[in-house]
Structures are given as structure tokens and as C-alpha cells.
N, C-alpha and C positions, 0 to 999 in steps of 0.2 A: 371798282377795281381799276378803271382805267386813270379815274382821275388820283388810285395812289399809285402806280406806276410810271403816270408821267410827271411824279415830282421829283423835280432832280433831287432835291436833300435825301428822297426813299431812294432814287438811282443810287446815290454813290453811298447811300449806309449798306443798302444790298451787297452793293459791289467788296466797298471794305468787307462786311461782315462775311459775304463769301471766302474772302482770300484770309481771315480770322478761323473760318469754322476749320479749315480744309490744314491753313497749319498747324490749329492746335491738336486735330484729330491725327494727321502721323506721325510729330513726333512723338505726342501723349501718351499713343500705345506703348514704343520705346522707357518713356521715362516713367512708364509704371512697371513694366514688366522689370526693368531694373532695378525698381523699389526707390524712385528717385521722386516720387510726389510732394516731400518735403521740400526738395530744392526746385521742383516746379512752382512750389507756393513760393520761396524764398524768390525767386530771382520777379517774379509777380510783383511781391510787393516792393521791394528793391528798385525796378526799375522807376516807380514811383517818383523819382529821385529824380530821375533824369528828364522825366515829362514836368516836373515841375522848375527844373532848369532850364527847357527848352521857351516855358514862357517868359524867363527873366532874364534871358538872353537872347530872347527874339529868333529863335532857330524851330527848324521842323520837331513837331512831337515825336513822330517816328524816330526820326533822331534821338532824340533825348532818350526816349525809352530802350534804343536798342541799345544805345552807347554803355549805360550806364547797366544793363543787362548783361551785358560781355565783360564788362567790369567785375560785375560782380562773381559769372561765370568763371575766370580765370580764378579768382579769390578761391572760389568753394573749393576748386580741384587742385587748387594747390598747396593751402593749407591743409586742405584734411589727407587722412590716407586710406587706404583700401577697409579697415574695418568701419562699419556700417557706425558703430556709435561715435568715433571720432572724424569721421566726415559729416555725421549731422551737427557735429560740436561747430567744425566749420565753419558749413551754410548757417547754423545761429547768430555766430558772431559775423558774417558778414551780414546777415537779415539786421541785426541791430543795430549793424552802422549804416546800412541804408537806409532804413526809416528814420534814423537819426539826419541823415542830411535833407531827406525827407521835407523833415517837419522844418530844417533850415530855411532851406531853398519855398516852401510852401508861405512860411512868414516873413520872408523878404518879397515874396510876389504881392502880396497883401499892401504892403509896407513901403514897399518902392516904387511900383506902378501903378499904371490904371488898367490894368488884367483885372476883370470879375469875371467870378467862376469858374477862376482854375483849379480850385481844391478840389470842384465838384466833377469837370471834367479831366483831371489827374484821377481822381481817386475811383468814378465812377462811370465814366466815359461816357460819351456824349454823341452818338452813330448820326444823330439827322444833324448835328452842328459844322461835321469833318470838311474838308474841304477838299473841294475834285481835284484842285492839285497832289492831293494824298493817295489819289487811285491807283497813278503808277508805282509810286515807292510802293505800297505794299504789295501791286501785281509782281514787280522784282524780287520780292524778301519771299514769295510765293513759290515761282520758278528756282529763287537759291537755294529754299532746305530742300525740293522737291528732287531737285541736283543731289545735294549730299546726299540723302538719307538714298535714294536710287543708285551712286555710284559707291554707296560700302554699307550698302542691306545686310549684307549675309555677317561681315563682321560687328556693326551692330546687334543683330540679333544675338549672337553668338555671344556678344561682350553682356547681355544684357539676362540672358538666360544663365551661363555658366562660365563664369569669368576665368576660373580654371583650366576649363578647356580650352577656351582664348588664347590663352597663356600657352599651352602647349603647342597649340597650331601656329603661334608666331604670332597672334594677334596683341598688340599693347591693349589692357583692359584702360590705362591710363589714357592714351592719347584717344582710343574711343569716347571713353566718357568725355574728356575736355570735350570733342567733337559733337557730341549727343548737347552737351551743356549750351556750345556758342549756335545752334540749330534749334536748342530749346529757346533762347535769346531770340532770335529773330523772328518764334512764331508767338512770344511772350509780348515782344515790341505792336506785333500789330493786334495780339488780344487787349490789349491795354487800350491803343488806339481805339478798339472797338468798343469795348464795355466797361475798359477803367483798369487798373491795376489790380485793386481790390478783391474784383470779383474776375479777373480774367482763371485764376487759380479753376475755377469753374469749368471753364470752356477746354483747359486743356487736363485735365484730370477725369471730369465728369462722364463726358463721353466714350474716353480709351479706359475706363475702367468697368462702366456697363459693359460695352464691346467684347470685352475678354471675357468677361460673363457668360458671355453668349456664346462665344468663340473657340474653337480647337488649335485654332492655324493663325499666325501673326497673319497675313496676309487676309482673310478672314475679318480678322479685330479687324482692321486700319480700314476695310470699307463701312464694317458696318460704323466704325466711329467716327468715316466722315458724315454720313446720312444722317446719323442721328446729331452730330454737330450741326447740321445745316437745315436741318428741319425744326432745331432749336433758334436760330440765328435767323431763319425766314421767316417762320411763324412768331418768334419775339418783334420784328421790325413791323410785321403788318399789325400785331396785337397792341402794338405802342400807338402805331398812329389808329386806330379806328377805337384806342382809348379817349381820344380826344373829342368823340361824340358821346360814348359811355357816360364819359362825368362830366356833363358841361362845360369842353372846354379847358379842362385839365385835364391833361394825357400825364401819362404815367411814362418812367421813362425804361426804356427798349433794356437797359441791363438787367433789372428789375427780372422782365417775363420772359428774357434769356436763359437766365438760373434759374427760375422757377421750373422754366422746359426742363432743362437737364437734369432737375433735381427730380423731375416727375420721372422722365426717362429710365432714368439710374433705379428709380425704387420699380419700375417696371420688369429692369431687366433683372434684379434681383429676384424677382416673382418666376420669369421665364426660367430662370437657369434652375431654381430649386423646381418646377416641374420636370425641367429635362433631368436631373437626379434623382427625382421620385420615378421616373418613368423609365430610364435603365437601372436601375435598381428593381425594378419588377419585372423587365424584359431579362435580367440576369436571373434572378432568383425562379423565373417561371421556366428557363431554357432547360435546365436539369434534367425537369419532370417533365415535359414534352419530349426529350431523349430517351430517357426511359421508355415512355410509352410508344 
């Protein structure tokens, strides 16, 4: 234990994948509850783009992935409109011109440099590779949604449960969501960082939607999905590296037993929530007949 703690590549995957679990788990509960999973996978893969720009112009990944996330954020909320099938129409057509530039920028990195394994660390992300200069950007992108989503909670929630009502109290459902979106981007940018584009859709879905499972109260959700985010993303980092005694030598990598966690998690919590339904449901049905008597 000691001697994986005192490695710095485990220090700073910890550290990124901490400031990964913790944004994808608050804004996740938001962008489920507003039935916005699609466009959480959309701007996932999308940012794609940007991490793979970031290598062919020499600039921070963070960067790339968040730019190019905000990019695509604005696209979604502004081409689509409030009905549900033509705002995924939207987020489609901007998913397919971001994998499209994607796959540009991914074969000019091949093609024009001497970058190997960018594909693998754009698409898949690479936690013991990152670089300690990468700590504070994401500690910053950490404290900013923690900012927004704490300084317009209640008209999130609100925008997210019943947009109607929103509307009535003064709330723009519109400029909520753009806001929910460019906050979804910045915990999108450092999931990506952590375990890749591909599979970041994972970390911020996975757990805000066990969580509600589980959960009566947003506030509720949002803890239990950071814990369970982060007991994905701790236990994935130590399972990666003590994989590398497992199989002689070939370690497995950290995205991998990240999703695997969450995918466990999720069919966990699936199990919990149908007990707690079976279990007021017989607390109801049995109240009747204990009044009576």
C-alpha cells in the first residue's frame, strides 16, 4: 500500500480522477433528471475532437476537450428547441460532425507527427500517463461547476424537474439548460482527461442514475453519486495498478475497472431500489389491516 501511494503517476491519477468522480457525480444527477443522458453522451464523444486537436497543436488536453465541448454545447441548445425529439435531432447532428472531425484531427495526428497513442489516450484515457501539470486545471474546472451548480441550485432543479413551472416563476428553461450544458462540458472535459471520451459517458451517467434509484431528494442523489463515483474511480486506480502483478506484468488499464465498477454499482442499485418497492408495497398493503385491528 505504501509503495502504491507513494507513486506519483497513482498521486496524480487519484488526484485527477478525484476532481473527475466528484464533477461527473453533480452535474450527472441534473442532466438525468432532465432526461439529458443523450447529450451527456453527445458532448463525451464530441469532445473527442478537441483532445485530439490538442495533440496536433501542441496545447493542454483539458483544453482541447473542454473547448471543443462548449462548442458543441452551444450547437445543441441552439439548434434544437424545447420538444424532446427535436433537441435530440440536434445533439445527433452535432455528435456527427464531431466524431467527424474527430476521426480528421485523430489522422492527421498519425500522419503529421511523432504523437503515439493518441487514439488510445483521446479515446480511452490514460490516468497514470497525465501530467502533474494537469492537477490544477482540473482542481479549477472542480471549484467552477461546484460554483455554478451551488449559486442556481434551486433554478436548476426546477429547470430540470418541470420546465413549465420554471417558466411561470421567471426561470428561462433555455438559458438553464445552455448553463446545465457549458457545466456539463467542464465535468465532460476532465472525465475524458480521466478515462477517455469514449467511456467518460459512464462516469457521468452511471452513477447519477443508480443514485436516483436510490434516492427521494436531489440533494440525496448528488451524495450518494458522488461516493459511489469515487469508490468507482479509487478502487479502479488501485485495481489497475495491482493488475500488473495479476498478469505478469501486463496491467490492465484503470478505464477498463472504472466502468466495470459503475456498471456493477448501477445493477446493484437496481436490485436495492426494487427491494425498497417490494418493501413499501407490503408496508402499504399490510397498514389497512393493522388499523383495523
Amino acid at each position: 500500500m505504501w509503495a502504491f501511494l507513494s507513486s506519483q503517476p497513482v498521486q496524480t491519477a487519484l488526484i485527477v480522477g478525484t476532481c473527475a468522480a466528484l464533477v461527473s457525480a453533480l452535474i450527472g444527477v441534473f442532466t438525468v433528471l432532465r432526461g439529458n443522458a443523450f447529450a451527456g453522451h453527445a458532448l463525451a464523444d464530441v469532445s473527442s475532437a478537441g483532445g485530439a486537436a490538442s495533440f496536433l497543436l501542441g496545447i493542454s488536453p483539458l483544453l482541447g476537450f473542454l473547448g471543443m465541448a462548449w462548442i458543441a454545447a452551444f450547437g445543441m441548445e441552439f439548434l434544437g428547441v424545447r420538444k424532446a425529439r427535436e433537441r435530440d435531432l440536434a445533439t445527433g447532428v452535432v455528435l456527427g460532425a464531431g466524431l467527424g472531425l474527430s476521426a480528421l484531427f485523430l489522422y492527421l495526428d498519425v500522419t503529421t507527427t511523432s504523437t503515439t497513442g493518441a487514439t488510445v489516450s483521446v479515446m480511452f484515457g490514460s490516468l497514470f500517463a497525465i501530467s502533474r501539470g494537469l492537477i490544477w486545471p482540473a482542481i479549477l474546472a472542480v471549484l467552477a461547476v461546484f460554483a455554478l451548480v451551488g449559486g442556481f441550485y434551486r433554478p436548476l432543479i426546477l429547470t430540470a424537474v418541470d420546465p413549465d413551472l420554471a417558466t411561470l416563476r421567471g426561470v428561462s428553461p433555455r438559458w438553464m439548460g445552455l448553463l446545465q450544458l457549458l457545466v456539463l462540458g467542464l465535468a465532460v472535459a476532465v472525465c475524458a482527461l480521466a478515462i477517455g471520451a469514449v467511456l467518460a459517458t459512464a462516469l457521468l451517467i452511471g452513477p447519477a442514475g443508480a443514485a436516483i434509484r436510490l434516492s427521494r431528494r436531489p440533494l440525496q442523489a448528488i451524495v450518494w453519486a458522488m461516493l459511489m463515483a469515487l469508490a468507482a474511480v479509487w478502487m479502479g486506480i488501485w485495481m489497475a495498478y495491482e493488475s500488473y502483478y495479476w498478469f505478469s506484468g501486463n496491467a490492465w488499464p484503470v478505464s477498463f475497472f472504472v466502468v466495470a465498477l459503475i456498471f456493477l454499482f448501477y445493477l446493484l442499485a437496481m436490485l436495492g431500489s426494487a427491494q425498497q418497492r417490494k418493501f413499501r408495497y407490503r408496508a402499504a398493503t399490510a397498514l389497512p389491516g393493522i388499523q383495523e385491528s
